[in-house]
C-alpha positions in Angstrom: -58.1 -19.8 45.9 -56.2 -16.3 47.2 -55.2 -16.7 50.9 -53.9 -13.4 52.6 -51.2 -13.6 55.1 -50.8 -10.9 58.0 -48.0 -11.4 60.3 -44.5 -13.7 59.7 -41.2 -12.9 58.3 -40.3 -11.4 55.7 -37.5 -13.5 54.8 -39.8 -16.4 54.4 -41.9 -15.1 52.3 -40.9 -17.6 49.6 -40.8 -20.1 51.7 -44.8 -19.4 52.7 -45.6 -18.8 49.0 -43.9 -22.6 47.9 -46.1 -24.3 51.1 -49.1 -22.2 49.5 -48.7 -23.2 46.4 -48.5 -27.0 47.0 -52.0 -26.4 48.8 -53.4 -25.1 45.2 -53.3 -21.6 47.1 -52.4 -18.0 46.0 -50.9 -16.3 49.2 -50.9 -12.4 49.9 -48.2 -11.7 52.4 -48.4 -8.7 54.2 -45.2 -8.8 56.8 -46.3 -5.2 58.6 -48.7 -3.2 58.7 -49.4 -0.4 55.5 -50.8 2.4 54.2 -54.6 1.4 53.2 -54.2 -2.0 54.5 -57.6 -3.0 55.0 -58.1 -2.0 51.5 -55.1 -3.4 50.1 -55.9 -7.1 51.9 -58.4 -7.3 48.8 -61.6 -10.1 48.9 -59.2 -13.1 49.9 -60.8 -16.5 50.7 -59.6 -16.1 54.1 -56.6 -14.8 56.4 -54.2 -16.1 58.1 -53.0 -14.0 61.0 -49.4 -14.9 62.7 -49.5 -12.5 65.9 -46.5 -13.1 67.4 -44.9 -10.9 64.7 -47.6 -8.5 63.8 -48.4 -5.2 65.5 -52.0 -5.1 67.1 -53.2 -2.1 65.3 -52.7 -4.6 62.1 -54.1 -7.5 63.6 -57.0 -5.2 64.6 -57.5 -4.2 60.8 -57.2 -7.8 59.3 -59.8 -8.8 61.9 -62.2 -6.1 61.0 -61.8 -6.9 57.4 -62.7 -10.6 57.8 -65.5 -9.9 59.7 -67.1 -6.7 57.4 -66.5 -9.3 54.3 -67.4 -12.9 56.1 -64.2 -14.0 54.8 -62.6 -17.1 57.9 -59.8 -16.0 60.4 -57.0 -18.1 61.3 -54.8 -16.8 64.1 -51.6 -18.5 64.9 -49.4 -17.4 67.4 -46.3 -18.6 66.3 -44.6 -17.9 62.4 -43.3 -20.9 61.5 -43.4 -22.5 58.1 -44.7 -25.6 59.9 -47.5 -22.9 61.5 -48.5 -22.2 58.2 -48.7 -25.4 57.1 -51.3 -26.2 59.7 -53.4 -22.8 59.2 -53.7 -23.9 55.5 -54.6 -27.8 56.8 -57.2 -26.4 58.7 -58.7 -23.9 55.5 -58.9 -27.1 53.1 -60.7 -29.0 56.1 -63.0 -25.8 56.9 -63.8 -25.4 53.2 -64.7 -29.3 53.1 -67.0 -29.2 55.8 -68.9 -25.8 54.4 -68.0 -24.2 57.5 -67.6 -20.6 57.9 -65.9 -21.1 61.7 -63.2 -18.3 62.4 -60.6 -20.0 64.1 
């Protein structure tokens, strides 16, 4: 499973790939926003947004691209590692229940 990440810090990165990867989970991090971003966010399995540390132009483009694709949207306000750990929690329980609920 590919998980894309929009939002968070960029020196955590690691730190959000090793909780990702204990979850079975390929994570995409994108820290800011870029050049072809919606594009470049790819056919994930869903995306996590943290936007506290995200601009809303980038928020705005990871939320159009879930919703064009049908791909599930987790927003989180805050960046935390523990913050990601409940995003991902709530993806394995949304999966389970067949649910395509944007959070």
């Amino acid at each position: 499973m590919c998980v894309t990440l929009v939002g968070g810090m960029d020196r955590a990165k690691n730190d959000y790939k090793r909780v990702a990867s204990r979850y079975d989970i390929t994570l995409k991090h994108f820290e800011r926003e870029c050049q072809n971003m919606k594009e470049r966010l790819g056919n994930a399995d869903a995306i996590i947004i943290f936007t506290n540390r995200i601009s809303h132009s980038a928020r705005n483009i990871a939320l159009s691209k879930g919703k064009e694709t049908n791909i599930p949207v987790f927003m989180c306000h805050s960046c935390g590692i523990s913050s990601l750990k409940r995003c991902l929690d709530g993806l394995v329980q949304t999966i389970k229940r067949g649910s395509d609920v944007v959070i």
